[in-house]
C-alpha positions in Angstrom: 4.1 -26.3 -45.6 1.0 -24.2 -44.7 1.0 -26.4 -41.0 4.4 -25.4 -40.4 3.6 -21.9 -41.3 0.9 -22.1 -38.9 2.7 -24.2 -36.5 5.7 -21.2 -36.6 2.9 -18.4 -36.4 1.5 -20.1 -33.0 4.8 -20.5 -31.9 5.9 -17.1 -32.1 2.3 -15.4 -30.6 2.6 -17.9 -27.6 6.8 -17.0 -27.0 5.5 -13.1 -27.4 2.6 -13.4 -24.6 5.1 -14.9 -22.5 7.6 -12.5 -22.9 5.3 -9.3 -22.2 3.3 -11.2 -19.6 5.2 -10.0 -16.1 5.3 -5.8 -18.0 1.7 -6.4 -18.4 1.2 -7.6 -14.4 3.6 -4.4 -13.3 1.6 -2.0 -15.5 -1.6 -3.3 -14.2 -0.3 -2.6 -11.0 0.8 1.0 -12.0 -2.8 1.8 -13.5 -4.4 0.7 -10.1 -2.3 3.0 -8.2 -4.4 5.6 -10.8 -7.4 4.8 -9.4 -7.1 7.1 -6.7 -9.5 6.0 -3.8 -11.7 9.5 -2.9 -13.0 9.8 0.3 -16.7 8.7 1.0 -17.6 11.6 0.5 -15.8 14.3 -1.8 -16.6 17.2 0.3 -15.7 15.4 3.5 -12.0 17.0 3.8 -13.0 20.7 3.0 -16.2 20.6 5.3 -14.0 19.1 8.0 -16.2 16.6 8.3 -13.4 14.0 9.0 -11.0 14.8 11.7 -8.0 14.4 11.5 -6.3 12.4 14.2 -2.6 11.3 13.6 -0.6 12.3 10.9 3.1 11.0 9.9 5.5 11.0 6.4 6.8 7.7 5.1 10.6 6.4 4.6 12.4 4.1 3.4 15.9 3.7 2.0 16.2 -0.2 0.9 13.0 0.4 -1.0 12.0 4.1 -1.6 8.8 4.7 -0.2 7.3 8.6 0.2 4.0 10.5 1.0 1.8 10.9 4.0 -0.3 8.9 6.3 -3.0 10.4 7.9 -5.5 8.5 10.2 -9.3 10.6 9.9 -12.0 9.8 12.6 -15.2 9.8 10.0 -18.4 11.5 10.9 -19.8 8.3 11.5 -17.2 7.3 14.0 -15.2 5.5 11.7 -11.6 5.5 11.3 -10.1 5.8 8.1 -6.6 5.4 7.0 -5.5 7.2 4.2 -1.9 7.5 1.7 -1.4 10.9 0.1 1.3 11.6 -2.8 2.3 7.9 -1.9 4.5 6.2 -3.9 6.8 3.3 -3.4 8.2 -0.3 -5.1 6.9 -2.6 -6.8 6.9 -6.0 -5.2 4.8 -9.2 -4.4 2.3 -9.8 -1.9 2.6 -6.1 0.1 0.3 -5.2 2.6 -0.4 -1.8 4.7 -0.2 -2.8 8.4 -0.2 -0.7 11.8 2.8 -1.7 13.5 3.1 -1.6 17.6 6.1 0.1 17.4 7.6 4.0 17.3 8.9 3.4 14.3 10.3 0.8 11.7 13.5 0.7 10.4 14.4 -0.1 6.7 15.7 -3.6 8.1 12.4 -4.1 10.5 11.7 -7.9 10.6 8.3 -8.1 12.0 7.9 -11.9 11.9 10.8 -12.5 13.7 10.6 -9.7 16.4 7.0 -10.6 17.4 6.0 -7.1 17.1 2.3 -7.2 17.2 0.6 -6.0 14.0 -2.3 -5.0 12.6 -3.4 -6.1 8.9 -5.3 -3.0 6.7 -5.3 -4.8 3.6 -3.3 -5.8 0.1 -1.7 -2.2 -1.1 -3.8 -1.0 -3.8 -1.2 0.1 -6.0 2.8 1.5 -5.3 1.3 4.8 -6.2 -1.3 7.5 -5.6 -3.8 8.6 -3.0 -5.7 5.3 -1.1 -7.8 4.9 1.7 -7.8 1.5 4.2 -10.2 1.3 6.6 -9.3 0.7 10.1 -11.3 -1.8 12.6 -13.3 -0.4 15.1 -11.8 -0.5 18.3 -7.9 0.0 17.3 -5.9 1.3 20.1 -4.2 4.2 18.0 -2.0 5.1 21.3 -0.5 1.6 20.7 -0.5 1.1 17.1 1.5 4.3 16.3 3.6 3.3 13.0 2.3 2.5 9.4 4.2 -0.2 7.4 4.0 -1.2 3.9 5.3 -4.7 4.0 6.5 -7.4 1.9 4.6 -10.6 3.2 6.5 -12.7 1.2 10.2 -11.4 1.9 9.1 -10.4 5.7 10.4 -6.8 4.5 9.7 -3.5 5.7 9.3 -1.4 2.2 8.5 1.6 4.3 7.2 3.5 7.4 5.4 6.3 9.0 5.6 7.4 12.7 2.5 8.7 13.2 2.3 11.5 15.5 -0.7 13.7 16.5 -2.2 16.5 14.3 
């Protein structure tokens, strides 16, 4: 009696962590996007330290996608790219890439367009403020569009034209 008790308990714990399992994965990625990325160096915005280079607003219809883009050349030389009030959908396996495009439509298929591309990184969370930093030597003039994109789907979640500031 007391093994079946047991037996029912373990059971019932293991059907539970299953059940909450993929609401625990999206929350984690919720609380990421709360850890805001700050710039190197707090002050480096108001001090104009950083200039500011290229600047665009995110859309997206298919997935909702919103904030700004901004591209910083760093007192060091560095270029910096950076997501402000940036918020957009959950989904597996999405990167932030610079697109060699004008712009990117909700529909963009990157793979099978050959548009050339250039990978920044996972996307830190779906929302809040991030920074990516951007290789040295990146032709801004050709890679004029940011895209959060969905490796696994080959879908564009969103886009920014980025124009100058």
């Amino acid at each position: 009696m007391i093994r079946m008790v047991k037996a029912g308990c373990a059971v019932a714990v293991l059907a539970a962590g299953i059940a909450i399992a993929p609401a625990m994965a999206q929350e984690s990625m919720k609380q990421d996007a709360m850890k805001q990325d700050s710039m190197k160096h707090d002050g480096m915005m108001h001090e104009q330290r950083a200039k500011t280079l290229y600047t665009g607003r995110f859309h997206g219809k298919a997935h909702s996608t919103e904030g700004r883009a901004t591209v910083y050349r760093q007192e060091d030389g560095k270029l910096l790219l950076r997501l402000t009030n940036f918020k957009t959908s959950n989904g597996p396996d999405v990167h932030v890439i610079l697109v060699a495009a004008k712009d990117a439509s909700d529909d963009a298929n990157f793979l099978k367009s050959n548009t050339e591309r250039l990978e920044l990184g996972k996307l830190k969370g779906n929302e809040g403020d991030q920074n990516y930093e951007i290789p040295a030597g990146t032709d801004l003039g050709k890679f004029t569009t940011v895209s959060i994109y969905c490796e696994r789907f080959n879908a564009n979640f969103g886009a920014a034209p980025l124009g100058n500031f």
